[in-house]
C-alpha positions as CSV (number, residue, x, y, z in Angstrom):
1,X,0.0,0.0,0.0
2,X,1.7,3.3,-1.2
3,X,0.5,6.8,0.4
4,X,0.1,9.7,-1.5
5,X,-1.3,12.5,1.0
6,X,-4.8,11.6,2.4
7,X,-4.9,8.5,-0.4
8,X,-3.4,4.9,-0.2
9,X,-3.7,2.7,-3.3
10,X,-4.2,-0.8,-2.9
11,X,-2.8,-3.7,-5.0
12,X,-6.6,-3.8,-7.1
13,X,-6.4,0.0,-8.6
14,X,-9.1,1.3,-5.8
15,X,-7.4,3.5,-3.1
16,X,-9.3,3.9,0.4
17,X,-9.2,7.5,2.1
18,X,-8.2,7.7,5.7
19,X,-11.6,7.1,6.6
20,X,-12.1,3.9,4.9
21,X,-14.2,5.2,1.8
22,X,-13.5,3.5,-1.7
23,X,-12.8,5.7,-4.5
24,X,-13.6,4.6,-8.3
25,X,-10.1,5.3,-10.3
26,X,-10.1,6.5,-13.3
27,X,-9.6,3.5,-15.6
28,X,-13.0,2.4,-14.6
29,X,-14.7,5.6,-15.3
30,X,-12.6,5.5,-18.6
31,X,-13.5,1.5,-19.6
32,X,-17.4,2.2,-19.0
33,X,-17.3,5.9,-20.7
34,X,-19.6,6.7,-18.2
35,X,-19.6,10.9,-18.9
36,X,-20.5,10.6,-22.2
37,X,-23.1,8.1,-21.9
38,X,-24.7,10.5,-19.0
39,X,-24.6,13.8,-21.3
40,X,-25.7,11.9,-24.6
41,X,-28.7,10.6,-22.2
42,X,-29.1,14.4,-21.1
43,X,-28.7,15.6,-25.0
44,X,-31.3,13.1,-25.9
45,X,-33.8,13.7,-22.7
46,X,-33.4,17.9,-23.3
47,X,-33.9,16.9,-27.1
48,X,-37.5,15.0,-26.3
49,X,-38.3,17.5,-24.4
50,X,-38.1,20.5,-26.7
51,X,-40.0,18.5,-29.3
52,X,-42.6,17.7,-26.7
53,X,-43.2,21.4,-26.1
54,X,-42.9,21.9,-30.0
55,X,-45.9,19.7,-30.3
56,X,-48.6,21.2,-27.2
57,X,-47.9,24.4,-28.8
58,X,-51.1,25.2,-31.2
59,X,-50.6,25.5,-34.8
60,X,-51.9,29.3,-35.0
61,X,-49.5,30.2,-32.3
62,X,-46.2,29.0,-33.7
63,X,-43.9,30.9,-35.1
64,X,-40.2,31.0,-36.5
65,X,-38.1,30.9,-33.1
66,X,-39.8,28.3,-32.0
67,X,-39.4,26.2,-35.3
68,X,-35.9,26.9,-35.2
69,X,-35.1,25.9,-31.3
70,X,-36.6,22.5,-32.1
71,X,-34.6,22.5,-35.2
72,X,-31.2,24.0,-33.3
73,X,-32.2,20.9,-30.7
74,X,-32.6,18.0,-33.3
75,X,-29.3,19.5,-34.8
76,X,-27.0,19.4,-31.5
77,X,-28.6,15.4,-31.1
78,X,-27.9,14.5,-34.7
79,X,-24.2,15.5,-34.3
80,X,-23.2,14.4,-31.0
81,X,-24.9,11.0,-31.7
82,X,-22.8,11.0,-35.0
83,X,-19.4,11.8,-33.5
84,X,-20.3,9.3,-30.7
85,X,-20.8,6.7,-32.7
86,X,-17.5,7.4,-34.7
87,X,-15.8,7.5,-31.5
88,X,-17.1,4.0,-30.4
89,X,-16.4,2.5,-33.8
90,X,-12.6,3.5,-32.9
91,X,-11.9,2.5,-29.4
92,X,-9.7,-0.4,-28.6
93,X,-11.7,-3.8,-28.0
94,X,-9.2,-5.5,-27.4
95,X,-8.9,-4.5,-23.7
């Protein structure tokens, strides 16, 4: 066990604090891509939403800034679902 200030890593990769808490390393966070899964499920939730409102909105009443919010929304999804999937395609699999 190897002390670096208020952290000790252990043999597995998980270090305990002084009080006995287990941290998550990195490498985990990393293996499991776990940000960008959370902010393409907050892309795509925001996304839904937007359209949701899009559609309660009544046909007389709806007007260019509106159209193009929705349309700015469905954009930002389209291309960070694009360059995520690129990224996936060229991550190591091996591992």
């Amino acid at each position: 066990m190897h002390g670096i200030g208020r952290i000790y890593f252990l043999q597995n990769g998980y270090s305990l604090n002084k009080i006995g808490e287990c941290d998550i390393p990195a490498t985990i966070i990393d293996r499991y891509k776990i940000f960008p899964r959370i902010m393409m499920g907050v892309v795509t939730l925001l996304t839904y939403q937007a359209v949701h409102w899009f559609m309660t909105i009544p046909h007389d009443q709806v007007n260019m800034y509106n159209t193009s919010l929705v349309s700015v929304c469905m954009g930002a999804l389209t291309g960070s679902f694009g360059m995520w999937l690129n990224k996936e395609t060229k991550t190591d699999r091996g591992n």
